[in-house]
N, C-alpha and C positions, 0 to 999 in steps of 0.2 A: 415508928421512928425511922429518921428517913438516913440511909447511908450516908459518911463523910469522906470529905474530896480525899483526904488523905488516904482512905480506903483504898482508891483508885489512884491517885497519884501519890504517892509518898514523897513529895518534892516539898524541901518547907522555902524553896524559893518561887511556891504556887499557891495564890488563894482563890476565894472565891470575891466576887464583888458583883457589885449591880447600880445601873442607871436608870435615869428616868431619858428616856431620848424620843417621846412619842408623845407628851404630853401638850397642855395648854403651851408652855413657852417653844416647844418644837414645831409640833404641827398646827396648820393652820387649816383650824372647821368648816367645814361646809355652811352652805344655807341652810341647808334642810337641818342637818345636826343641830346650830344654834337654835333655832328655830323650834325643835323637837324638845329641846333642854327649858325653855323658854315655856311653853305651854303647858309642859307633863311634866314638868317641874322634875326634870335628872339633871344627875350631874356628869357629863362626861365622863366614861371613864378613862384614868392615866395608868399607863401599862409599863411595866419593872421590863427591864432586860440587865438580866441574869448573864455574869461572862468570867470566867476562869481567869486569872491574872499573872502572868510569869513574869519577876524581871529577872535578870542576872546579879549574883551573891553581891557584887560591888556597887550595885544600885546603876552602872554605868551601860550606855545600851547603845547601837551600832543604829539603830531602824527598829519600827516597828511595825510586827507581822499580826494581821488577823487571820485565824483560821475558822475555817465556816463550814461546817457541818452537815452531814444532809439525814434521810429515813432511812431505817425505824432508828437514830442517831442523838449525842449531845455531844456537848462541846467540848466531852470527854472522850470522844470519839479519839481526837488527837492526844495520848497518854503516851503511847511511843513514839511522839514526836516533839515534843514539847520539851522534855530535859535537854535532847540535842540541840535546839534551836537556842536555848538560852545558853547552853555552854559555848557557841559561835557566836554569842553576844547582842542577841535580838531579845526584844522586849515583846513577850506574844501574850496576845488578847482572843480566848473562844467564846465567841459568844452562843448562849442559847439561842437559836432562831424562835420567832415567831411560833408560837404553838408549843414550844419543845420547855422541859423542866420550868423553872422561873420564870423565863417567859412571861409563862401560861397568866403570871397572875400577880398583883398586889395587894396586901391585906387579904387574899383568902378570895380573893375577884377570881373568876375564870375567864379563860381564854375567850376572845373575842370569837363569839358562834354567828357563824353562817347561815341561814340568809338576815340573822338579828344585826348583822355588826356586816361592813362593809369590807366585799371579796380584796380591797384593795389593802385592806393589813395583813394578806398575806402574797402580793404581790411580789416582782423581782424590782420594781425599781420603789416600791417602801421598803426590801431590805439593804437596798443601797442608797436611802437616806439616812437609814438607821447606822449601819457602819459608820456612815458619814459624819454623822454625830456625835455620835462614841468615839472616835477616834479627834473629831475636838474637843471633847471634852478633858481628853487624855492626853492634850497637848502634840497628838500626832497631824501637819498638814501633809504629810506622806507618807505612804503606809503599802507594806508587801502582802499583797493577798494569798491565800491558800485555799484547796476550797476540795471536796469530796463529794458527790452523789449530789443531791440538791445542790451542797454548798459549792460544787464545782460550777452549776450552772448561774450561780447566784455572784460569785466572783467576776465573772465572763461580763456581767451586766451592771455591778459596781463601776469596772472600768469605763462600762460604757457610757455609763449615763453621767460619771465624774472620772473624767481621765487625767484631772488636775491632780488630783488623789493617789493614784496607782500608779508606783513607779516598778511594781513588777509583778509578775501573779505565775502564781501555779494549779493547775487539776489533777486528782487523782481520780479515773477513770472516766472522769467526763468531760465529752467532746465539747469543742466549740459548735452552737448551732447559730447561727445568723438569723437575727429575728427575720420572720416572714411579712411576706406583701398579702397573704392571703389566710384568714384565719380558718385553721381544721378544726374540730372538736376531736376530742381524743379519740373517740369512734371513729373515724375519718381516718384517725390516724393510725391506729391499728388497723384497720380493714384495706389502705392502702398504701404505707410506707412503713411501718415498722411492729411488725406481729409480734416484735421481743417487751412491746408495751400491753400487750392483754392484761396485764395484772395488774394496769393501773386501771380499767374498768370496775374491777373487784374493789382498789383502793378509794376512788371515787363513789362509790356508791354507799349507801349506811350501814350497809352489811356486817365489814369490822368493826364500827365502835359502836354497834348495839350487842356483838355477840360479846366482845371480850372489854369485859367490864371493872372485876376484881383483880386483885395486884397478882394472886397468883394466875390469873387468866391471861393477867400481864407479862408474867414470865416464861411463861410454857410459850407465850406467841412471839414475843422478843428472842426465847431460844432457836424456833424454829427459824425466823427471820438470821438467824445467826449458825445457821448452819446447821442444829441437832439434829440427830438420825435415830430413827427408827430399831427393835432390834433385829428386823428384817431389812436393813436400809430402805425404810420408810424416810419420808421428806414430809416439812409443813410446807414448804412454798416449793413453783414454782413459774419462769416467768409467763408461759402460757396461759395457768390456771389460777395462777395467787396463791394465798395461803388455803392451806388442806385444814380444815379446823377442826374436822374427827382425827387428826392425827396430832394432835396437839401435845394431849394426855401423855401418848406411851413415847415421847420421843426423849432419848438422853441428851444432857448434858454436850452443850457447845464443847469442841474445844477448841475453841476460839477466845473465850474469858474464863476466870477462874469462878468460885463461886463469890466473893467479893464486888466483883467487877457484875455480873449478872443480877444481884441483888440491888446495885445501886443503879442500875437500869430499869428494873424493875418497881422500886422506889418511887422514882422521879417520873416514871408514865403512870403510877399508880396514882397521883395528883389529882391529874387533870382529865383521865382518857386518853384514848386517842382523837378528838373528834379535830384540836386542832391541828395536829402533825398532818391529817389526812386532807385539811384544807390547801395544802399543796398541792397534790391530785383534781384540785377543783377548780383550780386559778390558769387556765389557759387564757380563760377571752380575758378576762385582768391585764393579763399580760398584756395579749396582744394589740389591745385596746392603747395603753399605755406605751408600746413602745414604737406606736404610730409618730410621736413624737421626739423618736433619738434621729438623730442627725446623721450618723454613719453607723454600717457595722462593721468597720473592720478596728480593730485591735492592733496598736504600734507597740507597745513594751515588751519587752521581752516574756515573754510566756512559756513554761515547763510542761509539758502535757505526760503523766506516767499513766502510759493504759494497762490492764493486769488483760493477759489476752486471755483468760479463763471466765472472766466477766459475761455471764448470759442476760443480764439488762441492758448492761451498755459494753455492747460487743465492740471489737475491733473494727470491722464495717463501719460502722457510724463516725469513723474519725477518720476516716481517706481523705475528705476535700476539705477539712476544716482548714489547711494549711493557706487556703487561700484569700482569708479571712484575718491570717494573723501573719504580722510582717519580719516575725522574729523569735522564732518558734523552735523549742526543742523536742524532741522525742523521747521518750524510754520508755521500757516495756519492763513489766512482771511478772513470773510465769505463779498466778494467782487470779484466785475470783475476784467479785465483788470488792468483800473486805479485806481487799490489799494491807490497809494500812494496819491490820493487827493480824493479819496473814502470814506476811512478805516483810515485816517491821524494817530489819537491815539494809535490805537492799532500796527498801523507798527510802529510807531516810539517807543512803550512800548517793541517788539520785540529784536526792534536794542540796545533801551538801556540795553536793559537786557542783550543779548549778549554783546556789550562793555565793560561793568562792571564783567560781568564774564571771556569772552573766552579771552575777548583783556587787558584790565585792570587787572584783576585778581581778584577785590575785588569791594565791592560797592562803588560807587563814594559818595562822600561827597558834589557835585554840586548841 
């Protein structure tokens, strides 16, 4: 039985919902695809996206915010962020990304596998068509972005690829990088610009989702991934090595989630695996392939960047020259790791609100 939203959010001004935004009337087939469908007689598969729904008690709403999620993460990620947002009168939409819970699957289908299914469903500009979609479908033609870990990079690239779209955005620990002219593989890129990524070598490889297979295999690695210790302050991860997976076993309890919140994380990976979430880790030349054709990198909206200067994935370092890149740019800082946002809860969300009320609003809110 799989945990319920309310578990995790007890907001009855929150549900769950799901689209079709990837289908036959969205996207549009390859050759080869039809063609494959055509001979071997399939049928394309059409793929659910799963997304958490807040509006505000009086049904009446200001703008509407997507927030975007990133690893080992859902779109529950945002629970301490979500009531405030609707109390300041924004109508917020999380969606599952690609690979992640619902997602994963329709009628009982699994997540699009790699090398079977093409690297571009888990691309950064298929999930800024996918927004895109969702967000008309839901009557929004503007829409405030948010974005954390993945979702912070996947934000950054919404605007880019549809700046019609995004009339503001924000990251919670992750930099703006400016697509590149030149494609590294991740090897490349560990071994000459950034050693704090060796653990996406680990993530890239079959390694995790052959070894950690069962829900509770799931939870003991979502815990470590969440901070659990040792009773020697042992660790399961980190960014050097990746995850320690003989350390899995003896590690306690986060405390970072209750056991409520850690069981319906557990749950919702226990689905599908991990093999899609990890196809994130895989999708470099996708990318870089695909953003041969954006037009500019720089970013004009106003943009929020809150780094947690504790963060050993995405250090402070990494966000010195982003500023040059965005034309209208705030700063603030956490003193927290990684998972700021269920860390540091208050002060990020005193962050957003202040920005809201100033960059986005104009003026203080009366909420």
């Amino acid at each position: 039985m799989h945990s319920n939203l309310r578990d995790v959010i007890p907001d009855p001004r929150v549900s769950s919902q799901n689209a079709h935004v990837n289908g036959r009337n969205y996207r549009e087939f390859s050759e080869k695809e039809m063609e494959r469908e055509v001979n071997e007689f399939l049928t394309i598969p059409t793929y659910q996206l799963d997304y958490i729904l807040g509006v505000p008690g009086n049904h009446s709403f200001k703008a509407t915010m997507f927030l975007i999620h990133g690893w080992p993460d859902l779109s529950i990620g945002w629970r301490n962020q979500v009531p405030l947002l609707l109390d300041l009168g924004l109508r917020v939409v999380c969606p599952d990304i690609m690979g992640y819970g619902g997602t994963n699957a329709e009628k009982g289908k699994d997540a699009p596998r790699v090398p079977l299914d093409d690297m571009y469903m888990y691309g950064f500009k298929r999930a800024a068509d996918d927004i895109k979609e969702l967000a008309r479908q839901l009557g929004a033609p503007k829409i405030i972005l948010g974005g954390h870990d993945w979702g912070g990079a996947i934000v950054y690239r919404v605007a880019l690829w549809h700046p019609d779209l995004v009339t503001h955005l924000f990251s919670i620990c992750t930099p703006y990088i400016a697509p590149s002219k030149e494609y590294l593989s991740i090897e490349e890129l560990v071994k000459t610009k950034l050693p704090n990524f060796t653990y996406q070598l680990q993530l890239a490889s079959p390694e995790l989702e052959n070894a950690i297979q069962s829900r509770d295999q799931m939870r003991q690695f979502l815990n470590a991934m969440y901070g659990g210790r040792g009773p020697n302050k042992e660790v399961g991860f980190d960014v050097f090595r990746g995850v320690f997976l003989d350390n899995l076993p003896i590690l306690k309890q986060t405390r970072l989630l209750n056991e409520r919140e850690l069981d319906y994380y557990a749950d919702e990976y226990a689905r599908h695996g991990l093999h899609g979430t990890l196809n994130w880790y895989r999708n470099r030349e996708q990318n870089f392939n695909d953003e041969k054709g954006l037009e500019k990198a720089t970013i004009d909206v106003p943009i929020l960047f809150i780094q947690a200067i504790r963060d050993s994935a995405l250090p402070p370092t990494m966000a010195v020259n982003m500023g040059k890149h965005l034309s209208k740019l705030t700063r603030r800082q956490v003193n927290a790791d990684h998972w700021a946002l269920w860390e540091a809860p208050e002060q990020v969300n005193s962050f957003i609100k202040e920005w809201l009320e100033t960059a986005v609003f104009g003026t203080k809110s009366s909420l």
